[in-house]
TORBA-899178 format. One line per 3 residues: number of its first residue (from 0); their letters; for each residue x, y, z of C-alpha. Coordinates in Angstrom, 3 decimals. Layout:
N
NUM) a) X:Y:Z  ... .
REM end
This chain:
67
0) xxx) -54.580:21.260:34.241  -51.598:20.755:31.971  -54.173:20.817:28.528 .
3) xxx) -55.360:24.699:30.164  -52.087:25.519:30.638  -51.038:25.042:27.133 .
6) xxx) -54.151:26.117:25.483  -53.455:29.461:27.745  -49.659:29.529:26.369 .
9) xxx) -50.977:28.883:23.074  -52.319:32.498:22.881  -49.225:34.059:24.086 .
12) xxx) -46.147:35.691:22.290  -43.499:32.600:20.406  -41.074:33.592:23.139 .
15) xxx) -43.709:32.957:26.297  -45.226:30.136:24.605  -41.552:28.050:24.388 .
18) xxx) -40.562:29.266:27.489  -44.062:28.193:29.328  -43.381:24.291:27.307 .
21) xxx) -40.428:23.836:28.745  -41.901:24.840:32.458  -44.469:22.433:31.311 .
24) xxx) -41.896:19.481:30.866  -40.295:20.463:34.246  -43.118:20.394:36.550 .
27) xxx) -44.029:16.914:34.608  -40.317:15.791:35.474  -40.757:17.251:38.859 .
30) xxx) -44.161:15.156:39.430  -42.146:11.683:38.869  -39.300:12.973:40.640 .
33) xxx) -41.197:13.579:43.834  -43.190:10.133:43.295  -39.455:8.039:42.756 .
36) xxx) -38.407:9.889:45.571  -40.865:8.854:48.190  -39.516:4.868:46.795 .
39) xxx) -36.141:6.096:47.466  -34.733:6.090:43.759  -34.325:10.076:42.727 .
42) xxx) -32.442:8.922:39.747  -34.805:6.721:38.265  -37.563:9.455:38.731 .
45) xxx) -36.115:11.934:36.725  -35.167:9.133:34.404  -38.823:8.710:34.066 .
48) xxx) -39.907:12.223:33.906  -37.840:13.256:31.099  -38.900:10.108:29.132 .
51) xxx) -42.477:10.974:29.660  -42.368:14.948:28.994  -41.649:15.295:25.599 .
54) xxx) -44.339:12.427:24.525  -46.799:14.170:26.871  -45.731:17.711:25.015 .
57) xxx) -46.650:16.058:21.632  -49.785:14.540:22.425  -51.107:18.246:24.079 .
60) xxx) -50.261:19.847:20.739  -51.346:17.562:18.872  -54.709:18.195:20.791 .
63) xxx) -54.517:21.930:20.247  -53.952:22.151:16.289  -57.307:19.219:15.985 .
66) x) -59.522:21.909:17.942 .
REM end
């Protein structure tokens, strides 16, 4: 879902296409937020997220420009 997403914001104008990344990272940050949450620890969750979002970001693009 995420890969569609950015292939999708990939053929969109610079603006939309940074703009759509960033929602990217959120909804990724949001995902572990909502999973530390139900074990009680909010803090650690978005701890997680934003750890994992930008190394998830990379690897997507990094996906895109080998296609």
């Amino acid at each position: 879902m995420t890969y569609a997403t950015v292939r999708r914001l990939n053929r969109s104008a610079p603006g939309v296409k940074l703009t759509g990344l960033m929602a990217v990272g959120v909804m990724l940050c949001a995902v572990v937020a909502t999973a530390a949450l139900a074990s009680r620890s909010v803090t650690l969750g978005f701890v997680v997220g934003a750890g994992l979002a930008p190394p998830v970001q990379r690897w997507i693009l990094r996906r895109r420009r080998k296609q």
